[in-house]
C-alpha positions as CSV (number, residue, x, y, z in Angstrom):
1,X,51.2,99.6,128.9
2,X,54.0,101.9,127.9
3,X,55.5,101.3,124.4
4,X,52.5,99.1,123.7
5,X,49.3,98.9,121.7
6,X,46.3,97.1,122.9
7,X,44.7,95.3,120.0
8,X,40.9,94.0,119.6
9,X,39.8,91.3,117.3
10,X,37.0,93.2,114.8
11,X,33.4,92.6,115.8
12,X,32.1,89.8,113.8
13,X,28.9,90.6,111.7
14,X,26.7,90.1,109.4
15,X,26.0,86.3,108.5
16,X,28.4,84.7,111.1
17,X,27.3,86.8,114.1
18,X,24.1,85.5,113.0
19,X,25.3,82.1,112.5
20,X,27.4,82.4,116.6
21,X,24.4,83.9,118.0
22,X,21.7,81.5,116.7
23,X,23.8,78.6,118.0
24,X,25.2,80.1,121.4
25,X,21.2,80.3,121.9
26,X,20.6,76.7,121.5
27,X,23.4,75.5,123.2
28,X,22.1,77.9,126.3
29,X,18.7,75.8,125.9
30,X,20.4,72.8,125.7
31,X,22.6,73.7,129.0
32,X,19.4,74.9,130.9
33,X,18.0,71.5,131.4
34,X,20.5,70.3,133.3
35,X,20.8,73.5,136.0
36,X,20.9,72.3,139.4
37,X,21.8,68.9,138.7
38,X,23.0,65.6,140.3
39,X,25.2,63.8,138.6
40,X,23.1,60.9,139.0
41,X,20.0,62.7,138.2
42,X,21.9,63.3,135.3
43,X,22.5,60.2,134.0
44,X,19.0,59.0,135.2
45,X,16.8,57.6,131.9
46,X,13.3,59.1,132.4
47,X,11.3,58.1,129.2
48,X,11.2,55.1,127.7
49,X,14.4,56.0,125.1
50,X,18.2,55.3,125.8
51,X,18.7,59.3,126.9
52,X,19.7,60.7,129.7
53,X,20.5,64.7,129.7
54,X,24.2,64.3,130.9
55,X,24.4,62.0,127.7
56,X,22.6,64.4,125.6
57,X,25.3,67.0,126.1
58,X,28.0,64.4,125.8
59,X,26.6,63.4,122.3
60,X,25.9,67.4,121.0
61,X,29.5,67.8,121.9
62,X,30.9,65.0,120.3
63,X,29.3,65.5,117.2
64,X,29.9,69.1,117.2
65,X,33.6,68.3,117.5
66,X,33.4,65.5,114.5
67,X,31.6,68.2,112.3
68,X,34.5,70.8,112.7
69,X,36.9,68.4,112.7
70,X,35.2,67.8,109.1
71,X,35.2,71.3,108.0
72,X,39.3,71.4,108.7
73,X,40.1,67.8,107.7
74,X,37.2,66.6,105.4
75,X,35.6,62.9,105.3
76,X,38.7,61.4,107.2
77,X,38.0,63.0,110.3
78,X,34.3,61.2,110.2
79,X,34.0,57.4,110.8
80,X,32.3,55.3,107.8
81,X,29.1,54.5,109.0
82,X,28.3,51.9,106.5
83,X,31.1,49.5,107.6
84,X,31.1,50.2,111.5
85,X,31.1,47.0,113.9
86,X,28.9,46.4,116.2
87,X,32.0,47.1,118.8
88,X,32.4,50.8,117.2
89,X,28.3,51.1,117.3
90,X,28.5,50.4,121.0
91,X,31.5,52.9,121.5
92,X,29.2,55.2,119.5
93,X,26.3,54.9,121.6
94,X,28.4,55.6,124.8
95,X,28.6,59.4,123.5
96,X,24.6,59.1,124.6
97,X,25.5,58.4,128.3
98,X,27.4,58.9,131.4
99,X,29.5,56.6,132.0
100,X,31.1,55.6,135.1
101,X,33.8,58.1,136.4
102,X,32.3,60.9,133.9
103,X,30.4,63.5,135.3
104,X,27.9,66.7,134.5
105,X,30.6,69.6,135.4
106,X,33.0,67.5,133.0
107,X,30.7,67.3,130.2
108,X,29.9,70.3,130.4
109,X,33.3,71.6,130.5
110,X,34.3,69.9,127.3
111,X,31.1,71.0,125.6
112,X,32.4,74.8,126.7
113,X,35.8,73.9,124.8
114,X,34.1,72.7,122.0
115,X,31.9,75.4,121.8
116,X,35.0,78.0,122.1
117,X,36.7,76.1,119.2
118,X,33.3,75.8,117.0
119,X,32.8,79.7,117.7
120,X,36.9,80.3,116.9
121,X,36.2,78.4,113.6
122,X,33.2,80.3,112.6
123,X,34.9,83.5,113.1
124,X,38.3,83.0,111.3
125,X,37.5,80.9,108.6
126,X,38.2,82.4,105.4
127,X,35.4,81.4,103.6
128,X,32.3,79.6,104.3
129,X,31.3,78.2,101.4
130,X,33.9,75.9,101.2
131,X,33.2,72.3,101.0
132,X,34.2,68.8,101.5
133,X,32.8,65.2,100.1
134,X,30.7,63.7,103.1
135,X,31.9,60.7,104.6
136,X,30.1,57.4,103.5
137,X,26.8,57.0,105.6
138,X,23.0,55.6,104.5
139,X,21.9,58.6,105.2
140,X,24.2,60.7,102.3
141,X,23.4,60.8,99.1
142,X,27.1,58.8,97.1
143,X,28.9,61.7,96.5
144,X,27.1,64.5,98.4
145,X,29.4,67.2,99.9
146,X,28.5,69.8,102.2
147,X,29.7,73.8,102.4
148,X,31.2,75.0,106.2
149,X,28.1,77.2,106.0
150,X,25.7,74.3,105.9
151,X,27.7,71.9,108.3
152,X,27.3,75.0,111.0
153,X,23.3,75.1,110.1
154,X,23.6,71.2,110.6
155,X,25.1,72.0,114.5
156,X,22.3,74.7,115.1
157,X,19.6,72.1,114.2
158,X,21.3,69.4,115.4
159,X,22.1,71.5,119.0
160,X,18.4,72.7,119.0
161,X,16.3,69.3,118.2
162,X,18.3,67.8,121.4
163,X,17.4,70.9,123.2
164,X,14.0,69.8,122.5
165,X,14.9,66.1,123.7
166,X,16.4,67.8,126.9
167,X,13.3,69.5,127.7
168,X,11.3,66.2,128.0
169,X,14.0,64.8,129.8
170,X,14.2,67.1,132.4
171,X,10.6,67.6,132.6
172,X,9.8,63.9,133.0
173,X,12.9,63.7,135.9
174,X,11.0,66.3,138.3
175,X,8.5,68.2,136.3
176,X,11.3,71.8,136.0
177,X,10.9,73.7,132.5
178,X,13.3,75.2,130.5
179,X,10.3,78.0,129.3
180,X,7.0,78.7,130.7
């Protein structure tokens, strides 16, 4: 490396380390269930419910993505879930399966690259507490907004309570456990 300097990024600390390391975690909790894996085992339904684990990741992705798409582009980047068609509720529900031609090492390459971007986000983002009007949904309050810091909290829960899902899942397919 003559005539050159090698430079490192600064450590991150503080309340964003905390943030990356409570959600890198849960997304390893998440991954877990599906470790040694078929894809068909992984698109197999094994409760009663509409999920199957390969889905499961396919949907913590996709809404990962949407949420930092939100925190870069605001409400736009989100669809209106007060006026979707049954059409676009259908596509929606897709995110919750595997659908034919899609498989467990693709999902869970895309949820690596959309884990990579989340973490990139996090890390760079000048300020957390900025905030953007939430999209129109009958869950939101009219004119709530959320802060980048709260979105991010909304992943970690969101990443963890389909951990939780996964769990069952997987325990229900051939009895394996994530803990114990």
């Amino acid at each position: 490396m003559s005539g050159t300097t090698a430079t490192t990024a600064p450590a991150i600390t503080g309340e964003r380390a905390d943030l990356l390391e409570q959600l890198a975690t849960q997304r390893h909790y998440l991954r877990h269930t599906t470790r040694d894996l078929t894809d068909e085992q992984a698109a197999l339904r094994t409760t009663a419910g509409e999920l199957c684990l390969g889905g499961l990741i396919k949907h913590v992705s996709a809404v990962e993505r949407a949420w930092v798409d939100f925190i870069l582009e605001g409400p736009s980047a989100m669809p209106d879930f007060t006026s979707m068609t049954p059409a676009e509720q259908e596509k929606w529900a897709d995110n919750f399966r595997l659908l034919p031609g899609e498989t467990l090492a693709g999902v869970l390459a895309e949820y690596a690259g959309t884990a990579r971007r989340t973490d990139e986000l996090i890390a760079a983002l000048p300020d957390l507490d900025v905030s953007q009007p939430l999209p129109p949904a009958p869950w939101y309050e009219p004119g709530a907004r959320r802060s980048a810091r709260r979105v991010v909290l909304n992943i970690i829960g969101e990443t963890a309570q389909h951990a939780g899902h996964a769990d069952i899942l997987r325990e229900s397919l051939d009895g394996a456990k994530s803990m114990g």
